[in-house]
Steps between C-alpha positions, in 0.01 A plus 500: 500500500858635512386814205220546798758517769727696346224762381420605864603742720768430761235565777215297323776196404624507897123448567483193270832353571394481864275264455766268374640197611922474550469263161306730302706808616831378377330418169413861497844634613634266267317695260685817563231712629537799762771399714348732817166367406591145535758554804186640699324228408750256624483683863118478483573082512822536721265712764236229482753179478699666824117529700429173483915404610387728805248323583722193579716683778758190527574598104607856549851569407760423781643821715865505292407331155535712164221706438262460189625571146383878436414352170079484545541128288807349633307578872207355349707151371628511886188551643285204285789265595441534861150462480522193352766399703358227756800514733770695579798409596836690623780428320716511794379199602584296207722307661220311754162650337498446118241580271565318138181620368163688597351148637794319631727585790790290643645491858831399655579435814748800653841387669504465883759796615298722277179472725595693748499821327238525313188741643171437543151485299505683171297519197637465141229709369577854685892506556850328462770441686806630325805522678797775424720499248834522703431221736632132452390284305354263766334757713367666178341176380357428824343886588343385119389191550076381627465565858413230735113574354483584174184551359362556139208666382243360200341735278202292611267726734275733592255727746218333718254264309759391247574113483828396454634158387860384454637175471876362470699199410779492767849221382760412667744162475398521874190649613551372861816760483266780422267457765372907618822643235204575298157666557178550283278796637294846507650813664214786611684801441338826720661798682533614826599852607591599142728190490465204277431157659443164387362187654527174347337123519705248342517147462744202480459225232721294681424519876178595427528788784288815448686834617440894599740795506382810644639851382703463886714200327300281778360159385264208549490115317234212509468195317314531217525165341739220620821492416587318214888393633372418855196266345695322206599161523792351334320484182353833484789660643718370185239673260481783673863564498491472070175629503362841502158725642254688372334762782255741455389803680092618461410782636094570468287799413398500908858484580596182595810325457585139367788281463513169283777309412535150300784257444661387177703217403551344161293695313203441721343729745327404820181657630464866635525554825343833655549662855207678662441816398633806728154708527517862399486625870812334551681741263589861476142717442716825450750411204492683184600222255641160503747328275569104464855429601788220491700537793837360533759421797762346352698477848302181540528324126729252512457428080433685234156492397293670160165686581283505174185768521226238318206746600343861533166669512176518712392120477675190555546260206259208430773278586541654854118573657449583886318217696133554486208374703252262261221726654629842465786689292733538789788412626441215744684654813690763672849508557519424890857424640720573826678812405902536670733800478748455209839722466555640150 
C-alpha cells in the first residue's frame, strides 16, 4: 500500500488521502510522503471538523480567545477536543464553578460582600468574564467570577424533531442548602433582529419548581413536583441531607418537555417521580436549535455540592422511563400548574 501511495501523482495522492480518516493520515504523514499533499489533506478534515463546531453556536470561539493554530493538524486536535467536549466551562470561574472532568462539575457557595457585584445572566458557552490586568486583586476576581446566573451549555442538542435526554446525580453533605443553587434544563436558542436570543425551561431537583427566562431577563416559576425539604419528616429529612438526586430532563420528538427526579440514600434509590409534561405550544416555535443546560446560582448555595453528568442522548435510560398510560404509550398527563412572575 505505501509503494502504491508513493507511486502517484501529488494531485492523484491528494485525491486518495482525502478520503482518509485523522488516524490513517498521520500513518501516512508518518510515512514521509508529500508534505503539501498531506497538509491539504489535513484542511480538507479541519474544514469539515470546524462545520460541524458551527453548527453548535454556544461552541464558537469566545470574542478575545487565541485564534486557531495555523497548523491545519494542531487546529484539527483543537477542534475534535471540543466536539467531544460535553461542557464547557470558563476558567475564570474556577473558584465557584469547577469542572474536574468532562462529567463532573463542583460548586461552592460565593462569599456574601461579593454578591453585590456580580452582573447578571450569562452563558459559559459564548463568553467570559475576564477582568483587567491592572485592577486589584479583589475587584479582578470578582469582574471574573459566575454572575448571579450562570449557565452552562451540554453538547447534548439539536433542531426541531430531535429528542433529547439528560440525566444527573446531584451531592451535597446538605442538599437542603442547595435548594434552586442548581438547575437541570433545555435552553431554545433563536434570533431576533439579527441578534442572538435564548430562552430557557429549567428545573429544580430540590424544590421541585419548574422555571422560564425570556431573552428580556423576565421570568416565571411553578411547582413542578413537591418540594422535597418542605415534605420531609425528621426521618427523611436526615437522609436527604447525606443523600443525593438523580433528575432527568426528556424532551420528545413533538417537543415536549419532562422533568423526573428520584431520591437516594444508602445505596438505594427510591421511585421516579415525573412532572407533567410542558406541551410543545407552550415553548418557543421560532428557535433555531436547543441545547441541554446546568444552570447554576451560586448566590443561593449555602454548601458545596458535586454535579455528576450520569446521562446523554435521545432516550432516557431503562432505569429512568416516563409514566405511561396501561392503554396507550403516553405520558399520563399534562403539566398544569399556577404560573407567578419570578426575578432572575
Amino acid at each position: 500500500m505505501a509503494r502504491l501511495l508513493q507511486s502517484l501523482e501529488p494531485c492523484t495522492l491528494t485525491v486518495v488521502c482525502s478520503f482518509l480518516d485523522s488516524y490513517s493520515l498521520g500513518l501516512v504523514e508518518t510515512a514521509a510522503f508529500d508534505r503539501d499533499c498531506i497538509a491539504e489533506c489535513w484542511k480538507v478534515l479541519r474544514v469539515k471538523a470546524e462545520q460541524l463546531l458551527m453548527r453548535r453556536p454556544r461552541w464558537r470561539t469566545p470574542p478575545g480567545q487565541p485564534a486557531s493554530p495555523a497548523n491545519h493538524k494542531h487546529a484539527l486536535q483543537e477542534v475534535i477536543l471540543q466536539l467531544k467536549s460535553l461542557t464547557r466551562v470558563p476558567e475564570s470561574w474556577i473558584e465557584f464553578v469547577h469542572k474536574s472532568s468532562d462529567t463532573v462539575i463542583e460548586i461552592q457557595p460565593r462569599l456574601a460582600e461579593s454578591v453585590s457585584t456580580i452582573g447578571g445572566p450569562h452563558h459559559g458557552g459564548t463568553e467570559d468574564y475576564v477582568g483587567p490586568s491592572t485592577v486589584a486583586g479583589q475587584q479582578q476576581r470578582r469582574q471574573s467570577a459566575p454572575p448571579t446566573v450562570a449557565a452552562v451549555p451540554l453538547s447534548v442538542g439539536g433542531c426541531y424533531g430531535d429528542a433529547i435526554a439528560v440525566g444527573v446525580q446531584l451531592t451535597s453533605r446538605s442538599l437542603g442548602s442547595v435548594g434552586e443553587a442548581f438547575l437541570l434544563g433545555v435552553d431554545f436558542l433563536g434570533s431576533w433582529n439579527g441578534q442572538g436570543q435564548v430562552f430557557t425551561v429549567c428545573f429544580s431537583p430540590v424544590t421541585g419548581r419548574i422555571f422560564l427566562r425570556f431573552p428580556d431577563g423576565e421570568g416565571l416559576v411553578a411547582m413542578g413536583l413537591p418540594d422535597l425539604t418542605a415534605a420531609a419528616g425528621t426521618t427523611e429529612l436526615a437522609s436527604l441531607e447525606m443523600g443525593s438526586i438523580e433528575a432527568f430532563m426528556f424532551m420528545s420528538t413533538l417537543g415536549g418537555i419532562s422533568f423526573g427526579r428520584r431520591r437516594a440514600a444508602g445505596g438505594k434509590k427510591c421511585n421516579m417521580e415525573w412532572c407533567g409534561e410542558l406541551p410543545p405550544e407552550f415553548l418557543p416555535t421560532l428557535s433555531e436549535e436547543k441545547y441541554a443546560s446546568l444552570t447554576f446560582q451560586v448566590d443561593k448555595l449555602l454548601d458545596k455540592a458535586t454535579i455528576s453528568i450520569t446521562w446523554a442522548g435521545q432516550l432516557l435510560p431503562f432505569s429512568a422511563p416516563l409514566p405511561t398510560s396501561p392503554h396507550m404509550f403516553c405520558s399520563i398527563h399534562t403539566f398544569c400548574s399556577i404560573w407567578g412572575n419570578y426575578d432572575w
